[in-house]
N, C-alpha and C positions, 0 to 999 in steps of 0.2 A: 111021771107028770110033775111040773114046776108049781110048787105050792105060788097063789096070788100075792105079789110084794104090795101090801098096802101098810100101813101102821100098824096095825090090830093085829096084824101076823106079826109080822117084826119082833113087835112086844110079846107076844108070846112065844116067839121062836130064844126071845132073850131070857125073860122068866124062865122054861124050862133047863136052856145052858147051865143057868144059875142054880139053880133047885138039886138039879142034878149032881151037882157038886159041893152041893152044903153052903152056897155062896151068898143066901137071901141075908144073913145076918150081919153083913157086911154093906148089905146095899141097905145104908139110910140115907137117908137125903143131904147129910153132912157129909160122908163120904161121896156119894154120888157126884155131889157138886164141886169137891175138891177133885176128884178123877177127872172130870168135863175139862172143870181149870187146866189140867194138868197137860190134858190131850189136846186141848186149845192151841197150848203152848208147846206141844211138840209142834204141830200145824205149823205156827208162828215162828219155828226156830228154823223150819225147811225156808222160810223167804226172808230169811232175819237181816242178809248181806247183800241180797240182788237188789238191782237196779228193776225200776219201774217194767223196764223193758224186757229184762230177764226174767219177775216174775211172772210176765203174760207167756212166755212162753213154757213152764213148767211142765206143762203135760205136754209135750212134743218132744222131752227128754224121757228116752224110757229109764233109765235109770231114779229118777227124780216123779215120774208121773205117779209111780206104784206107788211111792211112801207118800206123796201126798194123799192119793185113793184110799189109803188104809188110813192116815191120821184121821181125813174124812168121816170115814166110818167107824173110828172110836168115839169120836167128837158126839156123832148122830148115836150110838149103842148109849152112850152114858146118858146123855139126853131125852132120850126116848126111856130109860130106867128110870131117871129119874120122876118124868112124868107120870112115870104106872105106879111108882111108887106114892107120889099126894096127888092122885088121883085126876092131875092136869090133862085134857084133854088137849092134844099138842098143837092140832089142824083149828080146834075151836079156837084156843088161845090166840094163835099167830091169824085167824081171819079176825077177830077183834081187836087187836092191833095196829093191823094193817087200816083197820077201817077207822078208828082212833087220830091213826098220824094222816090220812086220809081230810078229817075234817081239821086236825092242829096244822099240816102244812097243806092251804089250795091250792090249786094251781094257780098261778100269776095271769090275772088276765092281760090281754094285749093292748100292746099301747094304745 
């Protein structure tokens, strides 16, 4: 049976990797955020030469789909660590933001 992929698993599917391996001492929030940075920018170095049009098609290159999937998913692992580590609730956060740039940009009424 497939454990449920919601956040709260995630994160603790992450915490235990880590625990396991003596790795909690390593994940502070300096480090964490420098790892994000880091995996960002692999992400970023996959589209760093393509053209607009090359990089909409990425994922229909099998070669090219997988590493971006995996940059993806370090991007979201380090992210989501970071959150569990000061305590940031990640869904809370980004719905208060959203709802933040919600009232800073309105929609444009029509002419």
């Amino acid at each position: 049976m497939t454990e449920r992929l919601d956040v709260a698993v995630l994160q603790r599917r992450l915490a235990e990797f880590a625990a396991a391996r003596d790795w909690e001492q390593y994940h502070t929030p300096k480090n964490l955020a420098a790892a994000l940075s880091v995996e960002a920018s692999e992400l970023v170095e996959i589209f760093q030469w393509l053209t607009p049009e090359q990089s909409e098609g990425v994922m229909r290159d099998p070669d090219t789909a997988p590493r971006v999937a995996d940059e993806v998913a370090d991007v979201l692992a380090y992210l989501l660590q970071f959150c569990e580590v000061l305590g940031i609730d990640v869904l809370a956060a980004l719905a208060a933001k959203i709802e933040r740039n919600e009232r800073r940009f309105p929609v444009p009424e029509g002419p």
